[in-house]
C-alpha distance (Angstrom), angle and dihedral (degrees) to the residues before:
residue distance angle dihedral
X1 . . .
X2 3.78 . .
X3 3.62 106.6 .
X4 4.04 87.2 -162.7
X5 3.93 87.9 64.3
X6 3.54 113.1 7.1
X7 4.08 91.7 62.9
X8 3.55 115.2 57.2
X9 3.59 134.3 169.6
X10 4.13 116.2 -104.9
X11 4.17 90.5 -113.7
X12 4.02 94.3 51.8
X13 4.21 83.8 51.9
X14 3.81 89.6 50.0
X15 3.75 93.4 42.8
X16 4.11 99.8 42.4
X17 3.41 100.6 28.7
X18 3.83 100.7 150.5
X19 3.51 91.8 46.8
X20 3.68 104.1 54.6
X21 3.98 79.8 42.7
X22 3.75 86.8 60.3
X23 3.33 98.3 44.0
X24 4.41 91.9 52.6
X25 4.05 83.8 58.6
X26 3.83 95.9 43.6
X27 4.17 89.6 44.5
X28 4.08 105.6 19.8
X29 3.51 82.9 -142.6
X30 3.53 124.5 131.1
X31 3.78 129.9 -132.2
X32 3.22 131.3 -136.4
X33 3.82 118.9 -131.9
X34 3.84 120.1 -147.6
X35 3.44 133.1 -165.5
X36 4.04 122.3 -167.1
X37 3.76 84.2 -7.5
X38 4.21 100.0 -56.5
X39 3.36 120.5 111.1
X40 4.18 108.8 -108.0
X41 3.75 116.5 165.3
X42 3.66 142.7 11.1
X43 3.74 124.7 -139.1
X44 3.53 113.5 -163.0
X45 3.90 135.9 173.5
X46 3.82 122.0 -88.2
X47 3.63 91.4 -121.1
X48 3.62 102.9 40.6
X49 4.04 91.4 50.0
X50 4.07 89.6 51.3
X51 4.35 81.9 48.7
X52 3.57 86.7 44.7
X53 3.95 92.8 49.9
X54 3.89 94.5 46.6
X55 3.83 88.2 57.7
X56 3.40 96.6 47.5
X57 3.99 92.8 41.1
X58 4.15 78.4 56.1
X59 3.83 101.5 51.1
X60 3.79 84.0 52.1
X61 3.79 94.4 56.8
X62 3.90 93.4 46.2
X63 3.92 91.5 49.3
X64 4.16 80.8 46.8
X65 4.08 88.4 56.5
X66 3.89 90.9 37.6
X67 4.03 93.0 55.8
X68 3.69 88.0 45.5
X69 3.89 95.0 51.8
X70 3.85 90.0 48.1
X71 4.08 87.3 49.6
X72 3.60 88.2 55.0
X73 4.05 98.5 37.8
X74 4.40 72.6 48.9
X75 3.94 102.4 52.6
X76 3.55 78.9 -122.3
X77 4.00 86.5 133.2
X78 3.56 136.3 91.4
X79 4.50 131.5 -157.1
X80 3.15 105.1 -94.3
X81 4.57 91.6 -130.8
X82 3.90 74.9 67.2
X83 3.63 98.1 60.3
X84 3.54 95.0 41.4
X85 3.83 94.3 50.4
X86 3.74 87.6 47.6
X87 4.08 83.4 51.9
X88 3.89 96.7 47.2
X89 3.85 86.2 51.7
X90 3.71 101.3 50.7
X91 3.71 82.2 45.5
X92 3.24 103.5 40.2
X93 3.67 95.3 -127.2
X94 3.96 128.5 165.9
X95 3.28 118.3 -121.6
């Protein structure tokens, strides 16, 4: 990040709009918008939000397959004919 143009103050967004849009494609940075000094939003590029979503959409499945292992290294787990017995039951489904 370059805090000389990747934050920018809520007015200078509003003002130069298509420039600071231009300059998210050319970087695929995002800036920071401030307003009375804080930091408030963040405007990002299409593209690299969808990237940043697909990594994030990732992390969740490993930490998914990383809880599972830890059930299993646990005895947290049960056979799966158990859980579908206990399902016909409560359902009163036929076998």
């Amino acid at each position: 990040m370059d805090i000389t143009k990747d934050i920018q103050p809520m007015t200078t967004f509003r003002n130069h709009s298509a420039e600071i849009m231009r300059h998210l494609k050319r970087t695929r940075r995002p800036v920071v918008l401030t307003v009375n000094g804080k930091a408030a939003a963040v405007v990002q590029d299409a593209e690299a939000y969808q990237q940043l979503l697909d990594i994030a959409a990732g992390a969740d499945a490993a930490e998914g397959i990383r809880q599972g292992l830890d059930d299993i290294a646990q005895g947290r787990t049960r056979p799966a004919r158990d859980v579908f017995e206990a399902i016909r039951a409560d359902h009163d489904i036929p076998r």
